[in-house]
Backbone as a ProteinNet text record, in pm:
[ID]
protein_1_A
[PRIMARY]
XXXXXXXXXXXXXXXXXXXXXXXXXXXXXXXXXXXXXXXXXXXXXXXXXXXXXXXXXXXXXXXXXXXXXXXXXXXXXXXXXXXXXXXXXXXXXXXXXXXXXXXXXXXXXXXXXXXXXXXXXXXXXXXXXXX
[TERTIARY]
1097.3	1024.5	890.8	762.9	662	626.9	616.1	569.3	392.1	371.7	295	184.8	123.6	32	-49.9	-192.5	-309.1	-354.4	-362.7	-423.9	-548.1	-529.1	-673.5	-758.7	-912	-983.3	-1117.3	-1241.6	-1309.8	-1404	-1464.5	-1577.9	-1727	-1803.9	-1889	-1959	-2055.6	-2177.7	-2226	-2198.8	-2300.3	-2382.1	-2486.9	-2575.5	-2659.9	-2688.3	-2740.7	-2657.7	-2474.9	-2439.7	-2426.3	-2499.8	-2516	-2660.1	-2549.2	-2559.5	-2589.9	-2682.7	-2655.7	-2533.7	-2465.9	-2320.4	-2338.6	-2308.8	-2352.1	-2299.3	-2191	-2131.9	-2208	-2310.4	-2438.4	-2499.2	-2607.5	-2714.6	-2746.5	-2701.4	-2710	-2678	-2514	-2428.1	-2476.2	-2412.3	-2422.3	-2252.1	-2274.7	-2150.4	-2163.9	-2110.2	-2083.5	-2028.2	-2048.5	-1933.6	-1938.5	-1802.7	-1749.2	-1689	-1691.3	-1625.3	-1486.1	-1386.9	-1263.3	-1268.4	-1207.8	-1149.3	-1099.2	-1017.8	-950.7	-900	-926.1	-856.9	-697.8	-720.3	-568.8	-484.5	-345.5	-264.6	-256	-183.5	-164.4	-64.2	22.3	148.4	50	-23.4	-133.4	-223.5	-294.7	-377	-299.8	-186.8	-88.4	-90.3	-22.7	19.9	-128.6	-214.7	-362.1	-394.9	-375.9	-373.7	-306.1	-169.8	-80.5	-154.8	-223.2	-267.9	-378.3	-464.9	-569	-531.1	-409.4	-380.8	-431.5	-424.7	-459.1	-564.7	-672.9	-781.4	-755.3	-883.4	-839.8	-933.4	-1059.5	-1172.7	-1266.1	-1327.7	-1415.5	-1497.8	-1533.4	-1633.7	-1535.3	-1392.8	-1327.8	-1418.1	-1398.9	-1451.7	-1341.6	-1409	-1296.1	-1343.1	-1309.9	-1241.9	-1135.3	-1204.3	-1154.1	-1122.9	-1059.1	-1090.5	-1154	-1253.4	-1259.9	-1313.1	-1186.1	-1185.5	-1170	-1239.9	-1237.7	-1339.4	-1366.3	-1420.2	-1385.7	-1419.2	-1358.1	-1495.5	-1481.7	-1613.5	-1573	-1695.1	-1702.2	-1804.5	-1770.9	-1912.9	-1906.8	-2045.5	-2094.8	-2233.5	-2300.2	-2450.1	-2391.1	-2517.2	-2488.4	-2462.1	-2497.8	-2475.3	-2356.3	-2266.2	-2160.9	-2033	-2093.6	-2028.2	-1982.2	-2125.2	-2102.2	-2023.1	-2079	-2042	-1894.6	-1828.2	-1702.2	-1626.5	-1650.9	-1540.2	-1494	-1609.5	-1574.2	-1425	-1417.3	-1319.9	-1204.6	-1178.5	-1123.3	-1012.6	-1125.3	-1052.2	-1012.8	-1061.2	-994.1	-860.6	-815.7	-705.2	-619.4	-639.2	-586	-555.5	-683.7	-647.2	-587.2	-521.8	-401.5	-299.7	-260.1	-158.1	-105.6	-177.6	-180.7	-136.1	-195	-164.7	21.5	41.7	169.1	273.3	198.9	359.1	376.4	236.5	291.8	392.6	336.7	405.5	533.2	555.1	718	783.5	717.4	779.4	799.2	718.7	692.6	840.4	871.8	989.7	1059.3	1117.1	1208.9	1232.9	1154.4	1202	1238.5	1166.4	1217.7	1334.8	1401.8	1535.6	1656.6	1622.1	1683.9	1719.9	1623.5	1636.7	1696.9	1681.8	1768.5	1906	1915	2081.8	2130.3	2073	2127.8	2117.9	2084.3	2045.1	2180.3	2222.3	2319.8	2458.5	2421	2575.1	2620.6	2499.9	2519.8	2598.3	2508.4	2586.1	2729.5	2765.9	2881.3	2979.8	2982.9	3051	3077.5	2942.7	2943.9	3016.3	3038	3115.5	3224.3	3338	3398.4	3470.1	3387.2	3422.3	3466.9	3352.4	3396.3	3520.9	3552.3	3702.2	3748.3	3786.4	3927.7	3929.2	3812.2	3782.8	3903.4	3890.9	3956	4113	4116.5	4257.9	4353.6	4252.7	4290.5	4415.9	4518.3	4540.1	4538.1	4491.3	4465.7	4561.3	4660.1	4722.4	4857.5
1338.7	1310.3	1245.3	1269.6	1265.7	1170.5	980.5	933.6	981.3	938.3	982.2	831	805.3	729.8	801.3	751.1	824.9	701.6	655	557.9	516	442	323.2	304.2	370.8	374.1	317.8	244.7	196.3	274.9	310.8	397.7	410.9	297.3	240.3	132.8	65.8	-93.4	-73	-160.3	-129.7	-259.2	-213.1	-289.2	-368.5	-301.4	-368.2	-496.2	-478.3	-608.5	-707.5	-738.3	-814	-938.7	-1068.8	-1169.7	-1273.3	-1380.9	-1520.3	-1610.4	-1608.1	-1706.2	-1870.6	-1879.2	-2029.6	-2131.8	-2081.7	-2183	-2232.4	-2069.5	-2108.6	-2019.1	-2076.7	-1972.7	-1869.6	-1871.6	-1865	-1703	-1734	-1621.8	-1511.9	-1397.2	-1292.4	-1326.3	-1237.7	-1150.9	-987.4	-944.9	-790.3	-729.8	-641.7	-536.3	-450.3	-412.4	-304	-238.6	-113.4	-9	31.3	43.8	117.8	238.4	347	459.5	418	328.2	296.6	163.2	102.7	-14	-74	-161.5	-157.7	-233.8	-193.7	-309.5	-414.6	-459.7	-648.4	-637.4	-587.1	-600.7	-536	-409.9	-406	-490	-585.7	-667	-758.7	-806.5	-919.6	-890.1	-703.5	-694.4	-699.1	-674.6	-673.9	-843.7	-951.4	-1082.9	-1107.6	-1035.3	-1112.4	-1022.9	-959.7	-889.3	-968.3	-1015.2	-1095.4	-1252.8	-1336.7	-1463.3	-1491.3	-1448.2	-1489.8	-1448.6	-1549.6	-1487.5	-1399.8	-1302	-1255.7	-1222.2	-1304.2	-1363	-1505.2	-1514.7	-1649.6	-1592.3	-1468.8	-1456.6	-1434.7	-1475.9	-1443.5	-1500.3	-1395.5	-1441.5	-1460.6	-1500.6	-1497.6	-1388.2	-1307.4	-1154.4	-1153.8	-1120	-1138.2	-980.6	-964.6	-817.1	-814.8	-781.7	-798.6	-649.6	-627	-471	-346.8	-317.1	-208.7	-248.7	-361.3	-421.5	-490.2	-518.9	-580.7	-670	-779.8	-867.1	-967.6	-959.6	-1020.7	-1162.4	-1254.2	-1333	-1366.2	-1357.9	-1317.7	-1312.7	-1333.2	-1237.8	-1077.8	-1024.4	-904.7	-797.7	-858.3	-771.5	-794.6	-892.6	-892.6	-769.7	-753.8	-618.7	-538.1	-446.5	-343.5	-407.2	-544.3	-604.5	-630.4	-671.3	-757.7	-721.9	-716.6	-666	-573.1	-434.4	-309.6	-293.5	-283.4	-216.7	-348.7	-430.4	-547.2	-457.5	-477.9	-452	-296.4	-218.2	-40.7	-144.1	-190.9	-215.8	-296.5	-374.7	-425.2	-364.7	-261.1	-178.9	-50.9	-15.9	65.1	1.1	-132.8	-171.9	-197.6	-255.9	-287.6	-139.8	-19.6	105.4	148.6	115.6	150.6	83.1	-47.1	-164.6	-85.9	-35.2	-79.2	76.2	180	309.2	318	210.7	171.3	92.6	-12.9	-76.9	80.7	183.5	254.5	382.5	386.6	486.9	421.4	243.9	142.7	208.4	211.5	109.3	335.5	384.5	558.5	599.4	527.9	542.8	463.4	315.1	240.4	334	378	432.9	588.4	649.4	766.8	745	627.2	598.5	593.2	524.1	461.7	566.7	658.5	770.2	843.4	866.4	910	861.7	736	619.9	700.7	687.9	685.4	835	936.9	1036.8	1098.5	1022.1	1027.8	969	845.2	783	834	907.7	953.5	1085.1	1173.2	1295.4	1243.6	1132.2	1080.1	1024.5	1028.8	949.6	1062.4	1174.1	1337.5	1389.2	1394.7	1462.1	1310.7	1217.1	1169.9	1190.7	1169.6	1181.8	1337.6	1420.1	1534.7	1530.5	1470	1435.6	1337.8	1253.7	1121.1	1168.7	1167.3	1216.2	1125	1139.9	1007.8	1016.9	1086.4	1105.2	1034
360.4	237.5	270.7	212.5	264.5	133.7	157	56.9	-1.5	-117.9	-177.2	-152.2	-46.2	-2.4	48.5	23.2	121.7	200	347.5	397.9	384	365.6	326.9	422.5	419.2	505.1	467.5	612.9	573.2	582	478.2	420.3	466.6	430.3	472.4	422	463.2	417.4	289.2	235.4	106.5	112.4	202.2	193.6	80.4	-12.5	-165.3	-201	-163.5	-208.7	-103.3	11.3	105.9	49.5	3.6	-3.3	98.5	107.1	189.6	191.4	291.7	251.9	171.2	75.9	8.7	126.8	200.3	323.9	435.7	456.9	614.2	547	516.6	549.2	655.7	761.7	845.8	887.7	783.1	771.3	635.8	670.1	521.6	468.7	340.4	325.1	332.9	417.2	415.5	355.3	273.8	192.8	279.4	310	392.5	302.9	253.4	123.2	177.5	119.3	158.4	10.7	98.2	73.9	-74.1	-101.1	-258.1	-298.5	-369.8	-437.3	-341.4	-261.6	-204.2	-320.4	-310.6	-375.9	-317.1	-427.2	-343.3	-229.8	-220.8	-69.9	59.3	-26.3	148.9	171.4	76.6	62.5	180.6	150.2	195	321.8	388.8	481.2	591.1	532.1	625.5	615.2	503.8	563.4	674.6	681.4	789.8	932.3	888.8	1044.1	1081.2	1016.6	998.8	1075.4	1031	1074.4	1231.9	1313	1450.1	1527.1	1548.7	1583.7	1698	1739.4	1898.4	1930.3	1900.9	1997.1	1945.9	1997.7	1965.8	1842.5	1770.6	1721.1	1535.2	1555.8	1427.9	1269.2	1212.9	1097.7	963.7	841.3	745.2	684.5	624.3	566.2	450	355.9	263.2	115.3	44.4	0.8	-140.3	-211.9	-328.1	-364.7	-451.1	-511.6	-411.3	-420.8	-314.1	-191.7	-134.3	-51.2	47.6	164.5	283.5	280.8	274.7	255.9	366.1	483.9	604.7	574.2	644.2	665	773.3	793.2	981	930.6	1082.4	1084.3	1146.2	1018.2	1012.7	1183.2	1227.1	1362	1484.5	1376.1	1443.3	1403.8	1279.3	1223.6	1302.2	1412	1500.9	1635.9	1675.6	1832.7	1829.8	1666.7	1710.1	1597.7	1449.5	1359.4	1286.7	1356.5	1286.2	1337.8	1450.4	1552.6	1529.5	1479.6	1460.2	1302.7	1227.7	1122.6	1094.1	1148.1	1170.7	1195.5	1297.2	1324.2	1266	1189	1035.2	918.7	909.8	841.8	833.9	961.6	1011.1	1029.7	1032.2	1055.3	878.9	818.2	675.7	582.1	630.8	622.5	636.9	762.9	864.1	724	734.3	707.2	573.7	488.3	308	331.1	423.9	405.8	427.2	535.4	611.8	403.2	372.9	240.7	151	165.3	25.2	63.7	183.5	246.8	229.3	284.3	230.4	97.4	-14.1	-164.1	-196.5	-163.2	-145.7	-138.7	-45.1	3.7	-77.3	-45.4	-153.3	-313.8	-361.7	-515.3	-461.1	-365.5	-380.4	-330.6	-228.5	-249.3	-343.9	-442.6	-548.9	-703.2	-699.3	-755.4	-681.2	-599.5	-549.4	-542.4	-553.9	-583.3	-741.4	-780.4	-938.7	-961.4	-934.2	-933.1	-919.3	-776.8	-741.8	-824.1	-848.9	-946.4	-1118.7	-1150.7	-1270	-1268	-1181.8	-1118.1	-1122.5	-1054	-1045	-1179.8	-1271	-1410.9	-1515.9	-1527.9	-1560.9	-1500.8	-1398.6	-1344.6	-1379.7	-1431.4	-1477.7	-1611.1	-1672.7	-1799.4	-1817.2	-1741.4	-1783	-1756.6	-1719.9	-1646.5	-1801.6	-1825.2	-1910.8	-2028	-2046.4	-2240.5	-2299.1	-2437.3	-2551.4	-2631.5	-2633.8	-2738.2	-2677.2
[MASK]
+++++++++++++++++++++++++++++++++++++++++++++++++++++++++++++++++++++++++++++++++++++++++++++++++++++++++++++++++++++++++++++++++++

């Protein structure tokens, strides 16, 4: 069964909404575009990919709407967190598809419990006399 997810991909800069960080001047905010609106459990599962830095240059990353919003100077984008977050955002991808085959399965067991039992209820039903 082939869930009905398309992976969430990062699109490209939208430079026009590149802001000064009120935190440093120093810093921007980047809009990085994704492919589509994530839900909140991929939102979640790309935080938990996010928790541990894995270099000196980690930034905070955050999602708003269909956005991956970095703050950095802008040219750490290409040196350190494009290739950072592709990989967050394949893992964030992986987990929600692994939850979306989970909760798939769960409901066709149980779609199948049901069945069986209701089959089960018809043949006594025929069996039963009321009289």
């Amino acid at each position: 069964m082939e869930i009905d997810f398309i992976d969430i991909k990062i699109v490209g800069l939208e430079d026009d909404l590149t802001v000064e960080s009120p935190n440093n001047p120093a810093l921007r905010y980047i809009y990085l575009k994704l492919s589509q609106t994530p839900p909140p459990l991929w939102q979640k599962y790309f935080a938990e990919s996010r928790k541990i830095a894995r270099h000196a240059r980690w930034r905070q990353i955050w999602i708003d709407r269909k956005f991956l919003v970095v703050e950095c100077v802008p040219e750490e984008i290409e040196t350190h967190h494009l290739n950072d977050l592709k990989q967050d955002v394949a893992h964030a991808n992986s987990s929600y598809r692994q939850y979306l085959q989970h909760q798939y399965h769960t409901e066709y067991k149980k779609v199948q419990t049901q069945s069986i039992e209701r089959d089960r209820l018809r043949e006594m039903k025929d069996r039963l006399n009321f009289d």
